[in-house]
FIKE-728505 format. One record per residue (C-alpha): x, y, z. Coordinates in steps of 0.2 Angstrom, whole numbers, padded with zeros to 4 digits, always signed. Example, Ala and Ser with C-alpha at 12.3 -4.5 7.8 and 13.67 -1.06 7.14 Angstrom:
% residues 2
+0062-0022+0039/+0068-0005+0036/
END
This chain:
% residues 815
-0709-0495-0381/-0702-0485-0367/-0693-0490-0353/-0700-0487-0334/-0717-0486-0326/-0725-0470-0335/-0737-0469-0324/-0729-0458-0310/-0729-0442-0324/-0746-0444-0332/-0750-0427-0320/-0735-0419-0324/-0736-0420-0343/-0738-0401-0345/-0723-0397-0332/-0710-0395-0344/-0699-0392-0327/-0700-0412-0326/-0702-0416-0344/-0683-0422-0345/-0685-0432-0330/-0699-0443-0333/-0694-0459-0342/-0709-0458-0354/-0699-0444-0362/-0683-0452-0362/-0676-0458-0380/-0686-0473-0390/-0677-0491-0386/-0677-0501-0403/-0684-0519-0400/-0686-0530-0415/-0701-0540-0404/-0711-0521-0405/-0709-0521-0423/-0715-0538-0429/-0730-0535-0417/-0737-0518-0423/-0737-0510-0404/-0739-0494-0405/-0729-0482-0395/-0737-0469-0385/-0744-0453-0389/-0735-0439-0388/-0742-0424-0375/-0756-0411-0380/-0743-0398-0385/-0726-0407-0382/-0715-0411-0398/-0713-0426-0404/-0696-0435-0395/-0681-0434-0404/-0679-0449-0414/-0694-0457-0410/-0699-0461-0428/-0695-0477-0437/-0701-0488-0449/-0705-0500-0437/-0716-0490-0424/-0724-0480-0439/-0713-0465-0438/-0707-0454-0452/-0687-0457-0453/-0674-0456-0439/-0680-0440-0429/-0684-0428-0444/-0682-0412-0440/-0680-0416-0421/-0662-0416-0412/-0654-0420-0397/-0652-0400-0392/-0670-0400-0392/-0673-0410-0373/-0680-0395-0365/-0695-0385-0371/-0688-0389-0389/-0677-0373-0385/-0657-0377-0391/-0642-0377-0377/-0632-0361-0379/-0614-0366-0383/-0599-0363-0369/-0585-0351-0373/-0568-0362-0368/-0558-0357-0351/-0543-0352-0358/-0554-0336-0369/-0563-0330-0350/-0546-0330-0343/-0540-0318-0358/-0554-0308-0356/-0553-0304-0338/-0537-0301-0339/-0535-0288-0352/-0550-0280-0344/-0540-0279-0327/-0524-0272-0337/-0536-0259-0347/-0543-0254-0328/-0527-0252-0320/-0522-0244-0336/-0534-0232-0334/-0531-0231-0316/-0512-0225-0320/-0515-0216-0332/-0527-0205-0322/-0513-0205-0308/-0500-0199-0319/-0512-0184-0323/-0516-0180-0308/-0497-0180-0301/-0489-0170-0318/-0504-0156-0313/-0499-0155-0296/-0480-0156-0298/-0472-0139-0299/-0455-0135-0304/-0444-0130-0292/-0434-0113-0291/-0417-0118-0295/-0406-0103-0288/-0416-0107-0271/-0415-0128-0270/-0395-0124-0279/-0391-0114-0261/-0400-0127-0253/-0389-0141-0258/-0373-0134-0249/-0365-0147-0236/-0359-0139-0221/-0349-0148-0208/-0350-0146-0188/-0343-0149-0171/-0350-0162-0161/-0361-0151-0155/-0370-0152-0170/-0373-0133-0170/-0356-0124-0172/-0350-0124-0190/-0332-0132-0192/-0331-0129-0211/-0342-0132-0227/-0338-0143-0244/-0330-0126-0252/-0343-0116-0261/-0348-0124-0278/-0333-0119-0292/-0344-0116-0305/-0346-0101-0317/-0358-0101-0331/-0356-0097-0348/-0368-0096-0363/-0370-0108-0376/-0364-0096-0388/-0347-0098-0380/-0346-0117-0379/-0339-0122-0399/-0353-0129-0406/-0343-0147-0409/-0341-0148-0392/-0359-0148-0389/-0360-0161-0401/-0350-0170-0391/-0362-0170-0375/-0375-0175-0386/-0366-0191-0393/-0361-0195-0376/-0377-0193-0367/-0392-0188-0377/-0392-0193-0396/-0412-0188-0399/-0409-0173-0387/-0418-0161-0402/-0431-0173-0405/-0436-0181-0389/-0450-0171-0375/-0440-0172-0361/-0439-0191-0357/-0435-0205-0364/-0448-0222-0364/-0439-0232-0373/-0423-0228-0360/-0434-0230-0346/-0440-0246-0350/-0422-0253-0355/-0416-0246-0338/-0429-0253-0326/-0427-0271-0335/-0409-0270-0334/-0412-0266-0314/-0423-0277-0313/-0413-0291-0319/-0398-0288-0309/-0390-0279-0318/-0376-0264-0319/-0389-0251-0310/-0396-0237-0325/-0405-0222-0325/-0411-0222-0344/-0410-0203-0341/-0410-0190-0355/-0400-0173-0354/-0416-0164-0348/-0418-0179-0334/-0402-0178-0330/-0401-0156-0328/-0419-0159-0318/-0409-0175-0305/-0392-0161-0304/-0401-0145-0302/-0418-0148-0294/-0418-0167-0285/-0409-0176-0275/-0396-0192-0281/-0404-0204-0273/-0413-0218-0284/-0430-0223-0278/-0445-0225-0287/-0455-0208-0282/-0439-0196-0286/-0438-0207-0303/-0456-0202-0304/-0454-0182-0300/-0441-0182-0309/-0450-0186-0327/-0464-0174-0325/-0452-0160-0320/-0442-0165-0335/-0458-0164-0347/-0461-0147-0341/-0446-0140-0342/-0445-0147-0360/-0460-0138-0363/-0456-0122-0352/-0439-0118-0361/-0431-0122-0377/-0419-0134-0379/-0404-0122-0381/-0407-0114-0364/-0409-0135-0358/-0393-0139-0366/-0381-0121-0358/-0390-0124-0340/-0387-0143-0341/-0367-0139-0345/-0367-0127-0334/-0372-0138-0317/-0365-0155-0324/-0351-0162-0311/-0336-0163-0319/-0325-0172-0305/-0310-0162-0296/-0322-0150-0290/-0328-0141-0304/-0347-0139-0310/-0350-0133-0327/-0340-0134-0343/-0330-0120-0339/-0325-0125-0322/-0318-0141-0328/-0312-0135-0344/-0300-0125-0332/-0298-0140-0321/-0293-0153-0333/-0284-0142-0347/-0281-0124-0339/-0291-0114-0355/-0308-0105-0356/-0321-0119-0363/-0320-0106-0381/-0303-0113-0384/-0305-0131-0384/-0302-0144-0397/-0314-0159-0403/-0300-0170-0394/-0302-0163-0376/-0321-0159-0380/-0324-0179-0382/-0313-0179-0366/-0324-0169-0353/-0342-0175-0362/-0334-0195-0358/-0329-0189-0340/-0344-0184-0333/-0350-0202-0336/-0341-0209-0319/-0329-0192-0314/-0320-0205-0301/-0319-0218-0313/-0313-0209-0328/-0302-0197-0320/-0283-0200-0326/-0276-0194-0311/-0283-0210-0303/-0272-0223-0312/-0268-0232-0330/-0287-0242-0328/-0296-0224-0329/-0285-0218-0341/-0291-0232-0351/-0306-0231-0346/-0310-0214-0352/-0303-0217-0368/-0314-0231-0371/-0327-0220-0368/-0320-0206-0380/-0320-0217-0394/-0339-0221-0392/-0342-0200-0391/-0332-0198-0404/-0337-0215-0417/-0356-0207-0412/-0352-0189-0419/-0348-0200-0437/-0365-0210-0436/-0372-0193-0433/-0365-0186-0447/-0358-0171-0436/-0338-0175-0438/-0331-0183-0453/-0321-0196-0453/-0303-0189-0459/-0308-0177-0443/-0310-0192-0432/-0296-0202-0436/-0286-0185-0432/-0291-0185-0414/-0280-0187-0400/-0278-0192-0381/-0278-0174-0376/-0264-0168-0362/-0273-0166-0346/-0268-0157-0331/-0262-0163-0317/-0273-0164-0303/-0276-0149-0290/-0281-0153-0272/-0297-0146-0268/-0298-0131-0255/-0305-0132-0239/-0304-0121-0226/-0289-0113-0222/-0279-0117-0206/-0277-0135-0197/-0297-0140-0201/-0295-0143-0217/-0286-0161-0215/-0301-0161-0204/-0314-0158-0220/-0305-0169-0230/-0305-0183-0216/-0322-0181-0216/-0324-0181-0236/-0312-0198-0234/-0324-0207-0221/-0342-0201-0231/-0335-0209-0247/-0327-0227-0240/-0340-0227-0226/-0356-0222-0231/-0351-0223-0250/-0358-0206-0254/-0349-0200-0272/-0343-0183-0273/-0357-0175-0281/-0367-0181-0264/-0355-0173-0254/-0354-0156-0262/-0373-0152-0269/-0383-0165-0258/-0388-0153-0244/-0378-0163-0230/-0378-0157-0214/-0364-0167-0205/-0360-0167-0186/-0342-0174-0183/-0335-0180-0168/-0324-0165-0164/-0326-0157-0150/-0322-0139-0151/-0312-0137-0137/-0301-0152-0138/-0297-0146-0157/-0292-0129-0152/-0280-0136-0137/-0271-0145-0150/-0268-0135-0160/-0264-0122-0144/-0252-0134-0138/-0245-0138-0157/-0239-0118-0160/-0231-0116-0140/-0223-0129-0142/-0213-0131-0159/-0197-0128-0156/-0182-0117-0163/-0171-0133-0165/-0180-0136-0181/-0186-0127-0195/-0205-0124-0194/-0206-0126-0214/-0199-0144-0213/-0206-0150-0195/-0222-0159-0196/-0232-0164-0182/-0249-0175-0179/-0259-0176-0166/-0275-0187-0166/-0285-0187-0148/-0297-0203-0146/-0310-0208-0135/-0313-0228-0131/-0325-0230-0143/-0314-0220-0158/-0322-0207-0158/-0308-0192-0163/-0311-0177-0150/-0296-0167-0159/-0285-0170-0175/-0270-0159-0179/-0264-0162-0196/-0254-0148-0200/-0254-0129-0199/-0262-0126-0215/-0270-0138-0229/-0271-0126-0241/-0253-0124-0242/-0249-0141-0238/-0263-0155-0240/-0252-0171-0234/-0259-0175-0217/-0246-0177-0204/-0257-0186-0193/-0267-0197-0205/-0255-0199-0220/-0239-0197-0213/-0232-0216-0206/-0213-0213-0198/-0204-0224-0190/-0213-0229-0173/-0197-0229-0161/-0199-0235-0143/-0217-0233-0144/-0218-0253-0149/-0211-0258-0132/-0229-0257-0125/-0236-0270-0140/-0219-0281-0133/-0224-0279-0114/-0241-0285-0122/-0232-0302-0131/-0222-0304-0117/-0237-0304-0101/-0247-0316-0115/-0235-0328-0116/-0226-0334-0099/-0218-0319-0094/-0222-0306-0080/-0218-0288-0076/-0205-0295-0064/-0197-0304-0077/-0179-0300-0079/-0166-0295-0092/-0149-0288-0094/-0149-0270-0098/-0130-0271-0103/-0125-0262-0117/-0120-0261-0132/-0128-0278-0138/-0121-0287-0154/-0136-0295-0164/-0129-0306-0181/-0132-0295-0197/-0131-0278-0190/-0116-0269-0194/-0114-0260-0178/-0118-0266-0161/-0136-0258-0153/-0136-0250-0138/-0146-0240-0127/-0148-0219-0126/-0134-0210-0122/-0124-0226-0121/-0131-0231-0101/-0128-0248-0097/-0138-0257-0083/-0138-0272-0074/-0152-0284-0073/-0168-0275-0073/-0185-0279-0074/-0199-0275-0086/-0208-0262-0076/-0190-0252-0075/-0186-0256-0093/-0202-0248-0097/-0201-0234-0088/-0183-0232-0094/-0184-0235-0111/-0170-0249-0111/-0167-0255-0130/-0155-0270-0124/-0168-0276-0111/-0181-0275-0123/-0170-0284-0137/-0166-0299-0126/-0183-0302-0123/-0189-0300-0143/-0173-0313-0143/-0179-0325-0131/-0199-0322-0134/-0197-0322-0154/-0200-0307-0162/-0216-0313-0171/-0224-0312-0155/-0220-0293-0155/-0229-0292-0172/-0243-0302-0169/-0248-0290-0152/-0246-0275-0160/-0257-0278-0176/-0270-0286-0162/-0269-0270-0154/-0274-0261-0170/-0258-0256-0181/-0261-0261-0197/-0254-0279-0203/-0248-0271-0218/-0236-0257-0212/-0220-0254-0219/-0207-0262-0210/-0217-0271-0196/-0206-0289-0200/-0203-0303-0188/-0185-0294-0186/-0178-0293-0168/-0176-0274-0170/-0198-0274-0173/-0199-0271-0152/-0189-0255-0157/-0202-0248-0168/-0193-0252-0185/-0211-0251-0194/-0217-0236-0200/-0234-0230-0193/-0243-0216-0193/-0251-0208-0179/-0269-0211-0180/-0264-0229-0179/-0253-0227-0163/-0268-0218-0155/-0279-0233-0160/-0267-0247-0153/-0265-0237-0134/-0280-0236-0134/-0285-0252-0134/-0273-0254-0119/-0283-0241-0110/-0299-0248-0114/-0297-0265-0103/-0290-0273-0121/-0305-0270-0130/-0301-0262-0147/-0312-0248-0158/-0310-0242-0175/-0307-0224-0175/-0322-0213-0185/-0323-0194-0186/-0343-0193-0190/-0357-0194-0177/-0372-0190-0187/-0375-0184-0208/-0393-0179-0212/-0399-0170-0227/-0411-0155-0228/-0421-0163-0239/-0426-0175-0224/-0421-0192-0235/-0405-0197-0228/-0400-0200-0210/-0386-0209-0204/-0380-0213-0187/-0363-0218-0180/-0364-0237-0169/-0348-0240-0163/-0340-0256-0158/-0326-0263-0149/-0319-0279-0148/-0311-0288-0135/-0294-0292-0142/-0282-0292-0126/-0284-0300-0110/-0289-0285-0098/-0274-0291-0085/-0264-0291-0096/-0270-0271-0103/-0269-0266-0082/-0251-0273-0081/-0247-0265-0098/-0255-0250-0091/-0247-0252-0076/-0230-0253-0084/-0232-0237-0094/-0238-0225-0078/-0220-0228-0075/-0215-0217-0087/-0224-0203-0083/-0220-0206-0063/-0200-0198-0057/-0187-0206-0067/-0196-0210-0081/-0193-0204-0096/-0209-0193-0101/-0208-0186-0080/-0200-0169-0083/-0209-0163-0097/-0226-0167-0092/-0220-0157-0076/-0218-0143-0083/-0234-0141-0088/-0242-0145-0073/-0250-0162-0079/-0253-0173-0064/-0266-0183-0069/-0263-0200-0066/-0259-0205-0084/-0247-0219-0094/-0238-0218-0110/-0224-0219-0120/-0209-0211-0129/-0201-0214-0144/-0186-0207-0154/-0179-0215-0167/-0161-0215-0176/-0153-0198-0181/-0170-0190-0171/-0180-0192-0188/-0196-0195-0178/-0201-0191-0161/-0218-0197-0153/-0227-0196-0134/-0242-0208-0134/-0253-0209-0119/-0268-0209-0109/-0281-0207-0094/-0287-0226-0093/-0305-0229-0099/-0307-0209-0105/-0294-0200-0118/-0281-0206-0129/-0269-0196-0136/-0253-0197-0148/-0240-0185-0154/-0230-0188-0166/-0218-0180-0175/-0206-0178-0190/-0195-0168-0204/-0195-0166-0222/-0201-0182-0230/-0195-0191-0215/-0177-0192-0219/-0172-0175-0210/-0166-0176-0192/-0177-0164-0183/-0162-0158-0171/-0152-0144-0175/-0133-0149-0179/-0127-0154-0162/-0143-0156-0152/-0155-0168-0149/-0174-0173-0150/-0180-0184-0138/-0199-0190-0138/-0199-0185-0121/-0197-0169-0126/-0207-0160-0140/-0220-0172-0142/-0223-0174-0122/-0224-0156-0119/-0238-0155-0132/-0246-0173-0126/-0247-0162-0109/-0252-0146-0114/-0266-0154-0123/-0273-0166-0111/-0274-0152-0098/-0285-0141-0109/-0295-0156-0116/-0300-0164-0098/-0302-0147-0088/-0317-0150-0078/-0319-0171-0082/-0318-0180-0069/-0301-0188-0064/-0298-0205-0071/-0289-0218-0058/-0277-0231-0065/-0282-0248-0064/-0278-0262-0052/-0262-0273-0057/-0268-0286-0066/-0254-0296-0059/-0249-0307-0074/-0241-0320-0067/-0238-0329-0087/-0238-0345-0090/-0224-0355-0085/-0226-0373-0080/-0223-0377-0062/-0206-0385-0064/-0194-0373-0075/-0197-0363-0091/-0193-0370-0107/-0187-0358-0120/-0192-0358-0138/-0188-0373-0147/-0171-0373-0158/-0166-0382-0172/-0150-0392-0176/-0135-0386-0186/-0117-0392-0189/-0106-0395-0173/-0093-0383-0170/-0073-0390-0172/-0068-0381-0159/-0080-0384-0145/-0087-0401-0137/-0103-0393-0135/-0119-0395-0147/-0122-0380-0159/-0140-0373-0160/-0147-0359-0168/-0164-0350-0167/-0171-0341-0183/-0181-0328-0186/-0181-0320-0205/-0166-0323-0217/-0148-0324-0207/-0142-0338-0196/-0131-0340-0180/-0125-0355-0169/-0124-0355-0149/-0114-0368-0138/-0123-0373-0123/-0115-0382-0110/-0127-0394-0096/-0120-0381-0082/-0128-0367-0074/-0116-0355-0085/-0109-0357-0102/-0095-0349-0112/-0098-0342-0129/-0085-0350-0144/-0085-0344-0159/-0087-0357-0173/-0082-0347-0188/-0080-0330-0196/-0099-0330-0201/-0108-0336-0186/-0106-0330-0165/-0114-0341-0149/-0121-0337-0133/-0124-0346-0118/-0140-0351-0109/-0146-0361-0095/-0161-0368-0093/-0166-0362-0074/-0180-0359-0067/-0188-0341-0070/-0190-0330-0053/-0199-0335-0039/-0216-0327-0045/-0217-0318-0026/-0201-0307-0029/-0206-0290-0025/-0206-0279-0040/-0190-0265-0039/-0194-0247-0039/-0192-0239-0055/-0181-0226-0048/-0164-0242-0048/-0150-0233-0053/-0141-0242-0068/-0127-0253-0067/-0109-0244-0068/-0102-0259-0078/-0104-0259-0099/-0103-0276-0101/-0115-0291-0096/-0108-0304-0085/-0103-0320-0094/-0113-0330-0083/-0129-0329-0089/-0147-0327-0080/-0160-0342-0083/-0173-0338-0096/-0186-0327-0092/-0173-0316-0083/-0163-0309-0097/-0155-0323-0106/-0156-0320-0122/-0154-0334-0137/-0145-0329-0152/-0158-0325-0163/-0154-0318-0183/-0166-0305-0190/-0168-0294-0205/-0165-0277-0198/-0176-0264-0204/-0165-0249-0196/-0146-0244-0198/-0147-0241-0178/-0159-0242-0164/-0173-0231-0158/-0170-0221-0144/-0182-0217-0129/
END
């Protein structure tokens, strides 16, 4: 029987939409009862097929279904069977690749018909880089004019051709211009992280020298295959191979085989050997890196890299063996400098070369074909005052072929207005004002005025001027110019002054470390030669060149905010896809009361009685101003360093020979109040004609940090009594040496000497002076007696503790 009430789809019987849904259609039930009683089932529907399985022996059917099935539930018409999920999937998605495939490939033809190849004598003169003013209009110089001078093939040995080919391009004959197979390698190196590739051919790579730009972006990549496959199919591979040779950078300046086979060996490229052949075709792979000039690493660099050439022309089959293993590290020339323009803006090209490569890491090839336009930060007529000022006044009291002078002028956010680095760089290429570091002489008082106002002293803070002044280790006594003694003087007169014994008492007392740490926080280099913790470091022991000097004053002049000094304002390219901008910073690094009593300090040299006065009236300079002299032992080095606050920075410095050479004639002298002030002058009047006048700042009136009872002086460590005196022994240290002082509980001490090896000194530990005294003129005369009192002042008023040092200098600097 059938299950359900049947009489609901009697009127549908013929609807085949509900034929599944009425329970008389659903599948037979089996009952045993049905069968013992002969009930007979239903009759099927007028035109309807018999229900699957609805035979039986027991209801009178014919078998178990017969022909009918499951499948057949609707209309008697079969279910069509599903495809699975994972085949549609498959489907789709090759159908999409085979779209965009299509897509691309379209793409690809439309952008090789519409991609011309470029003229390259016209884009060649393009890439030219030309160097200006900060006007950005009036041309300073250009990267010199491209040293290149093409050859045929026929002159190029064919070995040597070889050569490039193993290097660079093995299936250079066989390939269409690019490369697939080195594409693909290359982007999924890039991809992955990788050391960056091009995957480039020699055709690609003649297209990226000759026609295109350096740069590495997907649409260059892209212009630079289908310019490649025409120019494959537009000449033949000969005429590929000589232009690519031809235009290839070689490093030291030279494009084209023969260029750099005179660079490197100094022979016409028809006279080389397999040996120096492997050579250029490795160093074209990284000219910078492979260079030997540059060191044993490229050295070995490039012979790695001459040994794959060279194993390549075996596995090639065009060099064999016994010829290999003959090959040698070829003898390379030494390396010329490059030529700029002639005269003093040359150091200024190659300062500008210097700051595109560590700044905006452009490589040379970059520089010299990459169409750079480049606006400096030089003004015109700032550069030819110094140099004005240079020429009038070098003096006859040294040779003008040994005397070297530098001169960098700075604004407060580094920017160079003006760089004088000697009178000609193609004669001599060591710049005097960027490379060049002598010795720094008085000019480091300013940094110790800078450690002193930071840590509890002030400008009225006094200290014996007596001279000469013993220091443990020295051989000779130091002393101060001309052998002048003065009494007790203050900072602000021992500034203006110049006095080395004032100055040392207070690196004694202060510790000389203080001195160091002020002037690297002003902005010379930590890592200069000679700048030690010695006593002598206030003296200008370390060796410093001048752009650094400029760097550090002006900080000072700039309220104690500090700014790295730069030479370029703006580089663009006339291709339109590179643009760069300068954005300066500064940072404050000294307190700005402490940079307007510093300044303060050093307006008094320029003021009557000072030591940079006469000169800088003599030319007529009387804008208010501050700086600094400096001379150093034997008048090896000379400098003037100074400023208008908050507007122009300049320093002068200035030296003989290779330093060691006094730059007085036998019996004369050569002050940094001399020379180098009168050109400081001279160009400073020329440089600001028509700026407005700059005012020195307010006195910041430091007043230091000393406690409201007494001043204690630096701490001092324990050593072995003296036999001879009651008293304890003490010693301060400051690098290698060591002394012992005797200080008694009295207002004054006297000195003992506890052995041949070690001297004392006496201190008290008074109060420093009344922070109300009234500052002495700078115009007190000094004292008329050469020796210091034994009574000593308290600290803070030129006491100094016997300190040991590791002097740098067989003699003190002079003003």
């Amino acid at each position: 029987m059938y299950r359900g009430d049947t009489s609901a789809c009697r009127a549908f019987e013929n609807d085949e939409q509900l034929v599944n849904r009425c329970p008389r259609y659903a599948l037979p039930v089996t009952d045993s009862s049905n069968a013992k009683g002969g009930s007979k089932p239903a009759r099927t529907p007028a035109g309807s097929s018999r229900p699957a399985g609805s035979g039986g022996k027991g209801s009178g059917g014919k078998g178990s279904g017969g022909k009918g099935s499951a499948a057949k539930r609707s209309g008697g018409k079969p279910r069509r069977k599903q495809r699975p999920l994972w085949l549609k999937v498959l489907l789709r998605t090759l159908l999409g690749f085979f779209v965009l495939g299509l897509i691309g490939f379209i793409a690809l033809v439309v952008i090789y018909l519409r991609t011309d190849i470029p003229q390259p004598n016209a884009d060649a003169a393009k890439q030219l880089s030309v160097v200006y003013y900060s006007d950005g209009k009036t041309e300073l110089d250009r990267f010199s004019t491209v040293n290149r001078e093409d050859v045929e093939l026929a002159k190029v040995p064919v070995v040597v051709q070889r050569e490039f080919l193993a290097a660079e391009d093995r299936n250079f004959y066989k390939n269409n211009g690019v490369s697939v197979t080195g594409i693909v390698r290359a982007f999924w190196t890039n991809l992955r992280g990788g050391q960056q590739q091009g995957g480039s051919t020699i055709t690609q790579q003649y297209v990226k020298n000759y026609f295109l730009t350096q740069d590495r972006t997907v649409s260059r990549k892209l212009k630079e295959v289908m310019i490649s496959i025409k120019i494959d199919q537009k000449y033949s591979k000969d005429e590929i191979l000589k232009n690519y040779l031809n235009n290839t950078y070689f490093g030291r300046n030279a494009y084209g085989i023969q260029a750099a086979s005179k660079a490197y060996f100094n022979k016409d490229v028809s006279r080389l050997n397999p040996s120096e052949g492997a050579f250029l075709a490795s160093v074209i792979n990284a000219p910078g890196l492979y260079d030997p000039a540059n060191g044993a690493r490229a050295k070995e660099a490039v012979r790695a890299r001459m040994t794959y050439v060279l194993d390549g022309m075996v596995q090639l089959g065009w060099m064999d063996q016994a010829t290999r293993d003959q090959q040698r590290y070829p003898n390379v020339a030494d390396r010329k400098a490059p030529t700029y323009g002639s005269g003093p803006t040359g150091y200024i090209t190659a300062s500008v070369r210097n700051e595109l490569k560590s700044t905006l890491k452009l490589s040379d090839a970059d520089i010299d074909r990459g169409g750079l336009r480049i606006t400096t930060t030089i003004d015109k007529t700032s550069q030819d005052a110094a140099v004005r000022a240079v020429d009038d006044n070098v003096p006859n009291v040294a040779s003008t072929k040994t005397l070297h002078a530098g001169l960098i002028a700075q604004k407060p956010d580094g920017a160079i207005v003006a760089m004088y680095g000697g009178r000609d760089y193609q004669k001599n290429n060591y710049n005097a004002a960027t490379q060049a570091a002598p010795q720094g002489g008085s000019s480091f008082k300013a940094f110790g005025l800078v450690a002193a106002l930071e840590n509890g002293y002030s400008l009225r803070s006094r200290f014996s001027g007596a001279s000469p002044l013993k220091l443990p280790g020295l051989d000779k006594p130091l002393g101060n110019s001309g052998g002048v003694s003065y009494g007790d003087i203050n900072l602000s007169y021992a500034t203006a002054h110049s006095v080395n014994t004032a100055f040392l008492r207070l690196n004694l007392e202060m510790g000389p470390a203080k001195t160091r740490a002020a002037a690297i926080k002003a902005g010379i280099p930590q890592n200069s030669p000679g700048l030690g913790d010695d006593t002598t470091n206030i003296l200008g022991t370390a060796s410093t060149k001048v752009i650094d000097m400029a760097r550090a004053y002006s900080t000072i002049s700039n309220e104690g905010k500090r700014a790295d000094p730069y030479v370029i304002a703006k580089v663009t390219s006339v291709s339109g896809d590179y643009d760069y901008t300068a954005k300066p910073k500064t940072e404050q690094v000294i307190d700005k009361d402490v940079a307007a009593d510093v300044t303060t300090a050093l307006a008094g040299v320029n003021k009557a009685g000072g030591t940079g006065y006469d000169s800088l009236q003599r030319a007529g300079f009387t804008r208010p101003s501050a700086g600094k002299t400096g001379t150093t032992d034997e008048f090896k080095a000379a400098w003037y360093t100074g400023f208008t606050p908050g507007q122009l920075t300049a320093s002068v410095g200035m030296y003989a020979g290779d330093g060691t050479e006094s730059l007085a004639s036998e019996g004369a002298d050569f002050y940094g109040g001399q020379v180098p002030a009168s050109i400081w002058a001279d160009f400073m009047n020329a440089a600001l004609r028509g700026q407005p006048v700059a005012q020195l700042p307010q006195p910041g009136n430091v007043q230091g940090k000393q406690p409201a009872t007494e001043y204690v002086p630096p701490p001092v460590t324990s050593t072995r009594p003296s036999s001879t005196s009651t008293s304890t022994s003490t010693t301060t240290s400051a690098t290698t040496s060591s002394t012992t002082s005797s200080t008694t509980s009295s207002t004054t001490s006297t000195t003992t000497s506890t052995s041949s090896t070690t001297s004392s000194t006496t201190s008290t530990t008074t109060a420093p002076p009344s922070s109300t005294s009234t500052q002495p003129s700078v115009t007190q005369p000094p004292s008329t007696t050469a020796a210091p009192s034994s009574t000593a002042p308290p600290p803070g008023t030129g006491a100094a503790q016997t300190a040991t040092q590791a002097p740098t200098a067989t003699a003190p600097p002079n003003p």
